[in-house]
C-alpha positions as a Markdown table, in Angstrom:
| # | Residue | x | y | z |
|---|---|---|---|---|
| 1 | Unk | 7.1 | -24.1 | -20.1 |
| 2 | Unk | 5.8 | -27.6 | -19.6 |
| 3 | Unk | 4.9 | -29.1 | -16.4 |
| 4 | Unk | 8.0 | -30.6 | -15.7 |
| 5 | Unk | 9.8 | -27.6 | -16.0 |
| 6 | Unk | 7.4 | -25.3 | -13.9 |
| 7 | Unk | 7.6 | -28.8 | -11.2 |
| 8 | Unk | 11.7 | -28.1 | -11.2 |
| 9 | Unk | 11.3 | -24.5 | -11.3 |
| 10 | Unk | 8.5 | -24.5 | -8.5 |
| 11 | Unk | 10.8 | -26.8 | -6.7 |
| 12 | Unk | 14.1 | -24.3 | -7.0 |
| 13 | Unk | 12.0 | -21.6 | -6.0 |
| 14 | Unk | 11.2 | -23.3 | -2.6 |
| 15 | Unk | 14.8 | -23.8 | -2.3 |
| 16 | Unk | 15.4 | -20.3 | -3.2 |
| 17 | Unk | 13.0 | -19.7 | 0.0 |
| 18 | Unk | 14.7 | -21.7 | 2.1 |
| 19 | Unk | 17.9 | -20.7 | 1.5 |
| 20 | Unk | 16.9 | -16.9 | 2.3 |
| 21 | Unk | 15.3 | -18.3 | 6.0 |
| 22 | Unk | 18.6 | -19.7 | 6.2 |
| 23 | Unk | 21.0 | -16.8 | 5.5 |
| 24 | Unk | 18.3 | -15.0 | 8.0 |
| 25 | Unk | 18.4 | -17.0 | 11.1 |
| 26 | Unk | 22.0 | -17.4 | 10.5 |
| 27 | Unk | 21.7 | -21.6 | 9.6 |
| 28 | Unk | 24.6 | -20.7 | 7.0 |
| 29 | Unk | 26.5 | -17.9 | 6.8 |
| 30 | Unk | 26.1 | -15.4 | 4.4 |
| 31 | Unk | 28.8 | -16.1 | 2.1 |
| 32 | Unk | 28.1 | -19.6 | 1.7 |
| 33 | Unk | 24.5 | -18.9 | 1.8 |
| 34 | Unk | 25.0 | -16.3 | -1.4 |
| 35 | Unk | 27.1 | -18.9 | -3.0 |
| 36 | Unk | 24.1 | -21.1 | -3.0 |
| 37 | Unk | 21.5 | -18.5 | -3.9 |
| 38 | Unk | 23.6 | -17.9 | -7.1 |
| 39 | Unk | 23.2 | -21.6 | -8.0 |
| 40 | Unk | 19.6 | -21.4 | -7.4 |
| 41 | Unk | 19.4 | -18.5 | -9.3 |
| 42 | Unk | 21.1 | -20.0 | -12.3 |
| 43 | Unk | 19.0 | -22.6 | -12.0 |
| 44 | Unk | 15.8 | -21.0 | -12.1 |
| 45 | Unk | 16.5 | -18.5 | -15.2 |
| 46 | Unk | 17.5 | -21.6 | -17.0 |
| 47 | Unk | 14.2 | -22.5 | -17.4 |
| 48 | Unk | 12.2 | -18.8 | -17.0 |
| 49 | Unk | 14.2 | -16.0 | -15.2 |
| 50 | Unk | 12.5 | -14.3 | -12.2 |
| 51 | Unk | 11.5 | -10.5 | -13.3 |
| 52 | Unk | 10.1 | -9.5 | -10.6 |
| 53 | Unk | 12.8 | -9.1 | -7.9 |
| 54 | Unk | 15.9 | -7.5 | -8.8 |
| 55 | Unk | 18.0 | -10.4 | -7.4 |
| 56 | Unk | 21.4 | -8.5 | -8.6 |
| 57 | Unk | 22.9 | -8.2 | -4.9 |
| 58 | Unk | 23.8 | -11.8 | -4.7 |
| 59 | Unk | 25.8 | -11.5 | -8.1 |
| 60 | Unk | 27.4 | -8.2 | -6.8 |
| 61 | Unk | 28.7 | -10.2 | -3.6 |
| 62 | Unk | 29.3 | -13.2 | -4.9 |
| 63 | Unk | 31.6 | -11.8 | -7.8 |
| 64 | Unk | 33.4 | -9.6 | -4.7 |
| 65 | Unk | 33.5 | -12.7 | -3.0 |
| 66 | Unk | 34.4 | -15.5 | -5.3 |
| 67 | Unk | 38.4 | -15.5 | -5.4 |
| 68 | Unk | 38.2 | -15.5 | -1.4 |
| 69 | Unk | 38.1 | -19.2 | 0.6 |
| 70 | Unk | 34.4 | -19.4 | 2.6 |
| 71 | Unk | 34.4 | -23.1 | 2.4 |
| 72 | Unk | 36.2 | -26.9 | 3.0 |
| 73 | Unk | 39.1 | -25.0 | 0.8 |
| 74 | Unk | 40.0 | -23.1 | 3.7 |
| 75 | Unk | 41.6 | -25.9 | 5.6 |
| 76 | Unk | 44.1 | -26.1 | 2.5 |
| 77 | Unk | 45.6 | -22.5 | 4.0 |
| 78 | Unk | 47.4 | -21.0 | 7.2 |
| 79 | Unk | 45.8 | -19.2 | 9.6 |
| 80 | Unk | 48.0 | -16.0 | 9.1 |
| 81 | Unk | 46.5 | -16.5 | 5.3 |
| 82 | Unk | 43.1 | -16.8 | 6.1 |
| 83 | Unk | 43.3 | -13.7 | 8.4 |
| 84 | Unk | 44.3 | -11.5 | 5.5 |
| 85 | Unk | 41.5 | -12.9 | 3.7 |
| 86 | Unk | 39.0 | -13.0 | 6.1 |
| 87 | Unk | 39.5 | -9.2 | 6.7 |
| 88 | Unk | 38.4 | -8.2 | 3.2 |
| 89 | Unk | 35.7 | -11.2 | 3.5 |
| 90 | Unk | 34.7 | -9.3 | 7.1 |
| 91 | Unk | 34.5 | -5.9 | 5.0 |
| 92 | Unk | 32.5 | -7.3 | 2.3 |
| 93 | Unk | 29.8 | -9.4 | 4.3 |
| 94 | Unk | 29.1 | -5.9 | 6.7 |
| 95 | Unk | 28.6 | -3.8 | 3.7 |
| 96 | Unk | 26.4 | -5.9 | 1.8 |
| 97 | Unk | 24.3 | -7.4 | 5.0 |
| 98 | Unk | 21.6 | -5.2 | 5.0 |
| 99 | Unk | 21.0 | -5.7 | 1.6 |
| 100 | Unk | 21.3 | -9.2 | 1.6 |
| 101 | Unk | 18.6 | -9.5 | 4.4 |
| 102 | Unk | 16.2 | -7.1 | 2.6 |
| 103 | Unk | 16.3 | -9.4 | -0.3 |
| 104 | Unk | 16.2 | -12.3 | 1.7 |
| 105 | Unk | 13.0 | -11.0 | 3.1 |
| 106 | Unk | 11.6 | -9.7 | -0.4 |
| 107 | Unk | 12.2 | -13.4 | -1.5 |
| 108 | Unk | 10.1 | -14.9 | 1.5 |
| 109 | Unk | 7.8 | -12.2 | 1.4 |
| 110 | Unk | 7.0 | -12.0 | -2.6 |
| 111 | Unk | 6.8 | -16.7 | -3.1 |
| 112 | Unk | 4.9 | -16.8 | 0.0 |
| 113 | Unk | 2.4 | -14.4 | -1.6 |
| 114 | Unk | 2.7 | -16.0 | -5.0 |
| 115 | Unk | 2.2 | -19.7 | -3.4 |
| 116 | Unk | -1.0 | -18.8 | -1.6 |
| 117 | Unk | -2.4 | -17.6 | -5.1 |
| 118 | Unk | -2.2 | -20.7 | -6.4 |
């Protein structure tokens, strides 16, 4: 990897960060907030994959998630619409909270630790 690509990489990873403070303090909500980590994510392994955190959770819930409207799209739709959806979205976002924020805080935890060592 040259420098450029650890810069971009270095630079997605403090996103990456960010997002997961985000998602934790509630500044975005957890399905828009996973919809963003799974760019990031994409975006880091494109240039060298992270190996050491099992980041699998956000694919789970974004693939569980993806076909449901959690952005601008929802003002295309009717309420009685978005209630039907936002039930399932509801039962989705309470089972996979926990594990979400546990990741969240492996994230912060684990680039924190990696950032001071530099």
């Amino acid at each position: 990897m040259n420098e450029n690509q650890q810069q971009k990489r270095d630079n997605f990873i403090k996103k990456l960060v960010s997002n997961s403070r985000s998602i934790l303090t509630n500044q975005i909500a957890i399905p828009l907030g996973v919809q963003k980590m799974e760019k990031l994510i994409s975006w880091i392994n494109s240039i060298e994959p992270i190996n050491d955190i099992d980041l699998s959770v956000f694919k789970e819930y974004y693939s569980k998630t993806s076909g449901l409207a959690i952005g601008t799209e929802r003002l295309q739709y009717n309420k009685e619409f978005l209630k039907k959806q936002d039930k399932k979205l509801d039962e989705l976002t309470t089972y996979y909270k926990n594990d979400i924020f546990d990741k969240c805080f492996e994230i912060i935890s684990q680039f924190q630790n990696t950032k001071s060592q530099k």
